[in-house]
C-alpha positions in Angstrom: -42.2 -4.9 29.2 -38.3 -4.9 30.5 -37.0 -5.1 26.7 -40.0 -2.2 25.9 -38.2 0.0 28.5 -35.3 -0.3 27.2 -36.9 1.1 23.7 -38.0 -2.2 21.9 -41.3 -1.6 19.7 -43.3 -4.6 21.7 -46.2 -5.5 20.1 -48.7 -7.7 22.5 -51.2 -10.0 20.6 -54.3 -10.5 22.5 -57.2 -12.5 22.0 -60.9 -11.2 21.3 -61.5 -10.8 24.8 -58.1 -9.6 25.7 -55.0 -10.6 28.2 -57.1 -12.5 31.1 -54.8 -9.9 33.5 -57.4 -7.2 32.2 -60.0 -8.4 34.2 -58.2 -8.8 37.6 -59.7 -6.1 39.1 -60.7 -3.8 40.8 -58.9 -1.4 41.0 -58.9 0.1 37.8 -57.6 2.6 35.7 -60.7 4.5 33.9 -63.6 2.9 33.5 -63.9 -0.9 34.1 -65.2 -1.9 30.6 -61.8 -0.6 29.1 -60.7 -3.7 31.0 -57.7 -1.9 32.0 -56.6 -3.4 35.6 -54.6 -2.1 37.9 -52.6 -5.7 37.6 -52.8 -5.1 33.7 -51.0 -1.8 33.8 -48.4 -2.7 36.1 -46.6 -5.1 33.6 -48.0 -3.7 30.5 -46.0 -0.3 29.9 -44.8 0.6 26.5 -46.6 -1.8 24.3 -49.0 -1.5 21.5 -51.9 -3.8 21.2 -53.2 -5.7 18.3 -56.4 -8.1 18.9 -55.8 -11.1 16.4 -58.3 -14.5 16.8 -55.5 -17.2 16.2 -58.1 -19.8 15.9 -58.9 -18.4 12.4 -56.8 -18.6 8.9 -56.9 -15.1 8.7 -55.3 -14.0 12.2 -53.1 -16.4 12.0 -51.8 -15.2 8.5 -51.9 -11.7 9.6 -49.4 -12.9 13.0 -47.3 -14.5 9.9 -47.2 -11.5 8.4 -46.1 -9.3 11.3 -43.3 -12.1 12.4 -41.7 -11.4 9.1 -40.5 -8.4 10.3 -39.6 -9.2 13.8 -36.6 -10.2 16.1 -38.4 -11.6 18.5 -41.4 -13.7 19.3 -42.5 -14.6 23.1 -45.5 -16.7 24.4 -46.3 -18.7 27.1 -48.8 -21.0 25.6 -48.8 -25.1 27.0 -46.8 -26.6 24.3 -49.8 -28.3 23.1 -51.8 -24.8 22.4 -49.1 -23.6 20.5 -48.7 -26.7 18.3 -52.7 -26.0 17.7 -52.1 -22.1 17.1 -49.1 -22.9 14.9 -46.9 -21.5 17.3 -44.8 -24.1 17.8 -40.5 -23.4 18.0 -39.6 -25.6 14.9 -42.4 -24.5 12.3 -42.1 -20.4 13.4 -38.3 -21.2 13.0 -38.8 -22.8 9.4 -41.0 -19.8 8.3 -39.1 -17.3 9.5 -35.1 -18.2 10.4 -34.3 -14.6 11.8 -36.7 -15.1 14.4 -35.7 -15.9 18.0 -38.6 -17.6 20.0 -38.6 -17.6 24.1 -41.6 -18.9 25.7 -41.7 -19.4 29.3 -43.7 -22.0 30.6 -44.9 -23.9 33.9 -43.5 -27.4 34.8 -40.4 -29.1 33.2 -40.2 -33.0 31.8 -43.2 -35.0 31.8 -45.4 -32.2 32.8 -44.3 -29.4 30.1 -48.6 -29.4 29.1 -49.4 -29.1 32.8 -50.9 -25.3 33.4 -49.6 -23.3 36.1 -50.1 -20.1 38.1 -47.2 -18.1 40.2 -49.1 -19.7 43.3 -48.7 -22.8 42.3 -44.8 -22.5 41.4 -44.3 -20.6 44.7 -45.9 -23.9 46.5 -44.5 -27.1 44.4 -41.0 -25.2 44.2 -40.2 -25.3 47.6 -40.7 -21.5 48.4 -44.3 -21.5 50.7 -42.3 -24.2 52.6 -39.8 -21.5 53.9 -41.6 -18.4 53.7 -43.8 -17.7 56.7 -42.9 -18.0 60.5 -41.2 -20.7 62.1 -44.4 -22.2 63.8 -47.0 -20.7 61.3 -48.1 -21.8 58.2 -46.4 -21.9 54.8 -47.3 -18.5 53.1 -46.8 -17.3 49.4 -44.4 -14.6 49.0 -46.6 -10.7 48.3 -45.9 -10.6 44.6 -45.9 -13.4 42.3 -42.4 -13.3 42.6 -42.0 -16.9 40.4 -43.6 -14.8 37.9 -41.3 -12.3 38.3 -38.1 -14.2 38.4 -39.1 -16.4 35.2 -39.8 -13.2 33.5 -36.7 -11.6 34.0 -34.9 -15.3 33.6 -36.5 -15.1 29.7 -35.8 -11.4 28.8 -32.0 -12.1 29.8 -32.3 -15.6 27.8 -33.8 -13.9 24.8 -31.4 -10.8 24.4 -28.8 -13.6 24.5 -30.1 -15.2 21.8 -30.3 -12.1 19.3 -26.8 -11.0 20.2 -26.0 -14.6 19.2 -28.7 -15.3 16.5 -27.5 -17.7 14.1 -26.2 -20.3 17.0 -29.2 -20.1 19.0 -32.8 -19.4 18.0 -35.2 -20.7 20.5 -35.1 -19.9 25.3 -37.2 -21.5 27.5 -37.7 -21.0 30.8 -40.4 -22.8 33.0 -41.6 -21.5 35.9 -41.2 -24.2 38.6 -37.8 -24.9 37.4 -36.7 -20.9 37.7 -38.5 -21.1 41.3 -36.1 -24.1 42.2 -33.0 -22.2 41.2 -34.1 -19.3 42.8 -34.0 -20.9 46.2 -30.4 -20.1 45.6 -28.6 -20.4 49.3 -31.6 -22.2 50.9 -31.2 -24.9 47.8 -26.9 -24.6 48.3 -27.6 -25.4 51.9 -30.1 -28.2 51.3 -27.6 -29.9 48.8 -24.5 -29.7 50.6 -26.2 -30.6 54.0 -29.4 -33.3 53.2 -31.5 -31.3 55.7 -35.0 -29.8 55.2 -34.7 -25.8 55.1 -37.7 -24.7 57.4 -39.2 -21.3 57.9 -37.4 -18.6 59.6 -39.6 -15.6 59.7 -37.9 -12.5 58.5 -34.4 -14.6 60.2 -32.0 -15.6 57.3 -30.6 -19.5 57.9 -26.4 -18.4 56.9 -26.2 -14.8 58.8 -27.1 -13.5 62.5 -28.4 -10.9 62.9 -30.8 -10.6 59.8 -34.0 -9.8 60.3 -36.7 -7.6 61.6 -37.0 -6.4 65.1 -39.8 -4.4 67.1 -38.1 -1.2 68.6 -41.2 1.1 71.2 -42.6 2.7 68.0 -42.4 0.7 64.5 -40.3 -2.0 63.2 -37.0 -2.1 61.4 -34.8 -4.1 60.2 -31.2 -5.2 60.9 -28.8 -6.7 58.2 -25.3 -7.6 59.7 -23.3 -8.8 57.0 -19.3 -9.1 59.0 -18.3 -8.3 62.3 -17.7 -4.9 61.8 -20.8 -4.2 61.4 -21.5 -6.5 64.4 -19.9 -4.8 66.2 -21.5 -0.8 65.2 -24.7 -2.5 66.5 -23.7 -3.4 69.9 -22.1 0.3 70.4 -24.9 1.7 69.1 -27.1 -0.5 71.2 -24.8 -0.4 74.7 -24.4 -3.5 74.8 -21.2 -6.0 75.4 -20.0 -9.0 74.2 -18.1 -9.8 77.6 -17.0 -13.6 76.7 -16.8 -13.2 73.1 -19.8 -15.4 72.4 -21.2 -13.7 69.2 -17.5 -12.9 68.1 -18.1 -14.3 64.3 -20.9 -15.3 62.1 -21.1 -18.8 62.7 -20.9 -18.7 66.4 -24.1 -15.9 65.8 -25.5 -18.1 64.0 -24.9 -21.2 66.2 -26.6 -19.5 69.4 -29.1 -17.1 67.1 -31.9 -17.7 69.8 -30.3 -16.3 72.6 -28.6 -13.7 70.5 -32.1 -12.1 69.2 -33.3 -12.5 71.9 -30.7 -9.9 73.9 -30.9 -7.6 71.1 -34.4 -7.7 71.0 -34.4 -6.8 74.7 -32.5 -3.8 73.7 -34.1 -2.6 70.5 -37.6 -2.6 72.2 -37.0 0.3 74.7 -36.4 3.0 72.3 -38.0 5.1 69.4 -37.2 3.1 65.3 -35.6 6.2 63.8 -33.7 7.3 66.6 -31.7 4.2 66.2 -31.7 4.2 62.5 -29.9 7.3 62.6 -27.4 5.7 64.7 -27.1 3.1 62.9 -26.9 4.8 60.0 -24.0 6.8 61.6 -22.0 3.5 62.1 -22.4 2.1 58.8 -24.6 -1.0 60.2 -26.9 -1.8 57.3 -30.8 -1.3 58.8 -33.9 0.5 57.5 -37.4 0.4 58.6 -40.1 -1.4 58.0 -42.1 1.0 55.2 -45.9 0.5 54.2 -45.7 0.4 50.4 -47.2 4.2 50.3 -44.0 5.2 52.3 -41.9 3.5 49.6 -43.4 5.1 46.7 -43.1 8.2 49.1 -39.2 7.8 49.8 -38.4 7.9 45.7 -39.2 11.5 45.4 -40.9 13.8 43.8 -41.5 13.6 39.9 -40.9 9.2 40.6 -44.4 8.4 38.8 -45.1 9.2 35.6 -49.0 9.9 34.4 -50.2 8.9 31.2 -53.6 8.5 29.6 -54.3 9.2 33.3 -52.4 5.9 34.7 -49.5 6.7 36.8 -46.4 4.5 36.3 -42.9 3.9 37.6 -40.1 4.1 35.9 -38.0 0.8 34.7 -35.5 0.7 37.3 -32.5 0.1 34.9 -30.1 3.5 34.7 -28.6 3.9 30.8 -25.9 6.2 31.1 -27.5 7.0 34.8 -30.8 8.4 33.1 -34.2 6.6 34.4 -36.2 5.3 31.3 -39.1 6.9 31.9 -42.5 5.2 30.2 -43.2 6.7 26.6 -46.6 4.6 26.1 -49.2 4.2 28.8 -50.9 0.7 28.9 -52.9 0.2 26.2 -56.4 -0.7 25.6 -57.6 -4.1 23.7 -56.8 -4.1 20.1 -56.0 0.0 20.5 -53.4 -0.8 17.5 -54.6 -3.1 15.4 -55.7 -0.6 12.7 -52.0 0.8 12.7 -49.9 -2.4 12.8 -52.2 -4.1 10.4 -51.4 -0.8 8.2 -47.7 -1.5 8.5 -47.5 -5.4 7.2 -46.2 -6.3 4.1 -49.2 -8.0 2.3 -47.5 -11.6 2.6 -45.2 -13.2 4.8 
C-alpha cells in the first residue's frame, strides 16, 4: 500500500477465497459477502485484485506471465509454501532477472518455517514485557504495530533494491527480528547496562517528565525533552525547584517518583486545556489525551476521502507538500482479474 500511494500500479494476488484480512470483521464496508473488512480496507488502498489458485499449472503460469512485466514481487509466504508455490527467491530470480523479490516473514534462523502473527512478535520480541503498567500485566501494544514496523522496514528495503537493481535482487525482513530492533532505546539500554527493562506505564525509562497525567477534567500528556522546557512547566504550574533537585535530566530521572508525584499534585487541581494552552504558550511539548474520533476530528475537514462508499485517509507522506490522496478504493476479490489477465503477454 505505501509504494501504491506513492503511484505504484500494485497488483495483489489473492487466493480463491481471498486475503484471510477480508474476513476479520465486522465492521464492514457494504455488504459482508463482498468480504470487504474494515481491517481489509485499512491496508488495502490503491491496489487492483486478481484471484489466481497457485496450486494449479495454470495460475501459476498466468503469475509467470504477469512477473515478466514487473519490478517488484512481495510475499510473505513460510519459506516452505513458497518453495511449493514456486515462489521461491532463487528460481523467480532465474526466470525473471529484473525482478526484485522482498518477502517479509516471522522468525529468523532455525525457525524461518515457524508461522507468526503481530501478537505473537509483540510477545517473543520483548515488547508485551514493557508495555503495560508497572505492576499490571504485559499488554500488546493497540495496533499490530510489529506488523506495521516490518511493513514499512520491507517497502524501504525494496525501493533500495530497485534503485540499486543489478547488485541486489532479493530483502527480507522477519517480523520478530524488526520487533527486536525496534525496541530501539529500551534494547540500547538493555545492552549497555545487562538489566531487564520493565514496564513503565505511559513513563519513558531515559527522560522525566514523560508521560501522562490526570489534570480535574481529562488527561494529557507532558513530554519534557531539556531543561528549558523543564523549566516552562514549573512556571506554568507555580511551582519551585528551591534546592535544585530536578535541575537536569538525569537527576529527574534519578528521583522520577517523587518528581511525578509533585507534579501530579499540581496538574490534578485544574481544568486539561486550560493548562495546555499554557503550556502551549511556553513552548513545553504537551497535548491531550484524544479518543481516536477526536483525532480523526483534529485533521480537518476534507481529511477522509470516500470511495466506492469506504472512507480513507490519506498516505501521510507530503510530495512537494501535496497529500497523496487515494485514487482506488479497496477492491473486491478478483475485481481485476478480467483486466490484468487482458494485459499479459501470452508467455512469460
Amino acid at each position: 500500500m505505501l509504494l501504491a500511494d506513492l503511484g505504484a500500479d500494485v497488483v495483489k494476488v489473492e487466493p480463491p477465497g481471498g486475503d484471510e484480512t477480508r474476513g476479520w470483521g465486522p465492521p464492514w464496508w457494504g455488504d459482508p459477502a463482498e468480504l470487504r473488512s474494515a481491517y481489509f480496507a485499512s491496508v488495502n488502498r490503491n491496489k487492483r485484485s486478481v484471484m489466481l489458485d497457485l496450486k494449479t499449472d495454470a495460475d501459476r503460469a498466468a503469475l509467470d506471465r504477469l512477473l515478466s512485466g514487473a519490478d517488484l514481487l512481495i510475499h510473505n509466504y513460510l519459506p516452505q509454501t513458497a518453495e511449493r508455490l514456486g515462489l521461491a527467491t532463487e528460481g523467480l530470480r532465474a526466470r525473471h532477472p529484473r525482478l526484485v523479490v522482498a518477502s517479509v516473514g516471522g522468525f529468523p534462523g532455525a525457525d524461518v518455517d515457524r508461522p507468526v502473527y503481530d501478537l505473537l512478535a509483540q510477545a517473543v520480541s520483548g515488547h508485551m514485557a514493557i508495555t503495560g503498567e508497572a505492576h499490571g500485566p504485559p499488554l500488546k501494544s493497540g495496533v499490530g504495530m510489529i506488523d506495521l514496523i516490518a511493513g514499512l522496514e520491507c517497502a524501504v528495503g525494496a525501493l533500495a533494491a530497485l534503485v540499486g537493481r543489478g547488485r541486489v535482487g532479493s530483502v527480507r525482513v522477519d517480523l520478530v527480528e524488526a520487533g527486536v530492533t525496534a525496541l530501539v532505546n529500551v534494547l540500547g539500554n538493555h545492552v549497555a547496562t545487562g538489566l531487564e527493562p520493565t514496564r513503565r506505564g505511559s513513563a519513558h525509562p531515559n527522560i522525566a517528565p514523560y508521560q501522562a497525567f490526570a489534570a480535574r477534567d481529562g488527561h494529557l500528556v507532558v513530554a519534557v525533552g531539556n531543561d528549558r522546557q523543564f523549566s516552562g512547566l514549573l512556571e506554568v504550574l507555580g511551582l519551585v525547584d528551591l534546592d535544585g533537585r530536578y535541575a537536569s535530566n538525569a537527576l529527574r530521572v534519578e528521583h522520577r517518583e517523587e518528581l511525578v508525584e509533585w507534579l501530579a499534585r499540581r496538574i490534578a487541581e485544574r481544568p486539561r486545556d486550560e493548562q495546555l494552552a499554557e503550556l502551549l504558550a511556553v513552548d513545553v511539548p504537551a497535548g491531550p489525551v484524544n479518543r481516536v474520533g477526536e483525532a480523526v476530528s483534529a485533521m480537518g475537514d476534507g481529511w477522509l476521502t470516500e470511495l466506492d462508499g469506504v472512507r480513507l485517509p490519506p498516505s501521510p507522506i507530503l510530495m512537494d507538500g501535496v497529500h497523496q490522496s487515494p485514487r482506488r478504493p479497496p477492491p473486491l476479490l478478483g475485481q481485476h482479474t478480467d483486466e490484468i489477465l487482458r494485459e499479459l503477454p501470452e508467455r512469460a
